[in-house]
N, C-alpha and C positions, 0 to 999 in steps of 0.2 A: 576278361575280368581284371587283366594286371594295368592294362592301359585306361580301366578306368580307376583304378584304385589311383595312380601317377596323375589322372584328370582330378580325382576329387582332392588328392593330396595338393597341386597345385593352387588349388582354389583355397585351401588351407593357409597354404602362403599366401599368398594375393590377401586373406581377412590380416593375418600377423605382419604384412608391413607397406604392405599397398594399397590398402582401402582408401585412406585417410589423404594419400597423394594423390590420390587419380579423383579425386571427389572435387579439388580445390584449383582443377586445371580448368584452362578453356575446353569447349567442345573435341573432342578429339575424332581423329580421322581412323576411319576403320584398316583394319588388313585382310587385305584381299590371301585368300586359301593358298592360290598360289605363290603369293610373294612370303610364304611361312619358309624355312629350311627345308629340305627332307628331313632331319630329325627333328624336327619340332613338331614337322607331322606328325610323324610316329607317336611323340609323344601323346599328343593331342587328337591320332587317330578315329577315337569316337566320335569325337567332335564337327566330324568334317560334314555330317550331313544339314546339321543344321548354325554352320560354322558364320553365313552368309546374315542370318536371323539374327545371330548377337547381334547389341549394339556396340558401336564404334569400340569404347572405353573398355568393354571388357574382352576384344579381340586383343586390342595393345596387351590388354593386362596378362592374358592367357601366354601371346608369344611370349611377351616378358619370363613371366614364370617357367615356360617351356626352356628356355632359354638359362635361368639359374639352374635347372633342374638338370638338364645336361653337362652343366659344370660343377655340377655336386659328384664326390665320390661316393661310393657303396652304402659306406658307414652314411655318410650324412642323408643319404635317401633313403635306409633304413630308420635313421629316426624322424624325419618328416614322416613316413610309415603310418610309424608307432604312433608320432602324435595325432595325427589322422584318424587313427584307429581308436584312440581315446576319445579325440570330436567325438566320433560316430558314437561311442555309446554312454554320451551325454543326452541327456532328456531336453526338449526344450527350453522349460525350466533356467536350467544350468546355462544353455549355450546363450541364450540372452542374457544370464547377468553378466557375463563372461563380455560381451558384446556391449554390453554398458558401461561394464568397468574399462574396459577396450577404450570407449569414446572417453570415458572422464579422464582417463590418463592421456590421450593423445589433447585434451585441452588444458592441461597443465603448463607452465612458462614450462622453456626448455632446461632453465636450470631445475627445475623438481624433478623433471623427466631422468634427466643424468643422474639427482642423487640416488633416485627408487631403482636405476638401472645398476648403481655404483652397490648397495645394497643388496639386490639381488644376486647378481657375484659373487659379494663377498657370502653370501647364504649358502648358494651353491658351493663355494670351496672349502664351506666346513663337511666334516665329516658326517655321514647318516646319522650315524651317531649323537652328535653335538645338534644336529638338526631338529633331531626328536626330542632330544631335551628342550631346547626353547620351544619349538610348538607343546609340547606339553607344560610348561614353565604358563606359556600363553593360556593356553585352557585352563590351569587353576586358577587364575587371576580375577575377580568377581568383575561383576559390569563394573563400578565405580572403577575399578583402579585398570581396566580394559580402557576406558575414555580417557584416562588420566593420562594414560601412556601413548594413546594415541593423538591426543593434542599436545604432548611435549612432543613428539617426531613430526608432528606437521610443521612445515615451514613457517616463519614468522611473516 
């Protein structure tokens, strides 16, 4: 069970920063089981029976992931976890807009990309506190002045 929670976490990584790079490559070459590490095995243990069956592109991606995941400490593989854990008890629904919204941001110029990334930072190092105040700031806001605010922060 632990080795496939780390399999499905993995995959979790691969959607949040490797989709979109490994889509825009040439054909890629597969990895053979054994040219894996022993720990990347491990990692990827369940994997192995039908390891041969992936295609090319998503063995790279797996070793890849296998690979970051062994160089994460405790903490950082307890919150890939967690957010894993959240995936999973998303409805479909959710996990495709999520997946949409995924795509329309990764086709933004890279400067938008930076400011919504420079933005979200700055969101995260406010306090919960100050957090919940503007999300609820946001939800009194009627549609009209909702569009107003969001076509003044969209780029010109």
């Amino acid at each position: 069970m632990k080795s496939l929670v780390r399999i499905l976490a993995l995959s979790v990584l691969l959607l949040a920063g490797g989709l979109g790079h490994a889509q825009q490559q040439a054909p890629a070459q597969g990895v053979r089981w054994e040219q894996l590490s022993e720990e990347q095995r491990q990692v990827l243990g369940n994997m192995a029976p039908r390891w041969s069956n992936l295609p090319p592109a998503r063995q790279q991606a797996l070793a890849r992931s296998a690979e970051k995941w062994l160089a994460m400490g405790p903490e950082q593989r307890g919150q890939v976890q967690q957010r894993f854990q959240r995936w999973q008890g998303l409805d479909n629904r959710e996990r495709n807009d999520i997946r949409r919204r995924y795509q329309e941001f990764r086709q933004l110029p890279n400067g938008d990309q930076a400011r919504i990334r420079r933005n979200f930072r700055r969101f995260q190092d406010m306090t919960p506190e100050r957090r919940q105040e503007l999300r609820q700031r946001y939800r009194d806001l009627s549609p009209q002045e909702r569009r107003r605010l969001q076509q003044r922060l969209r780029p010109q």
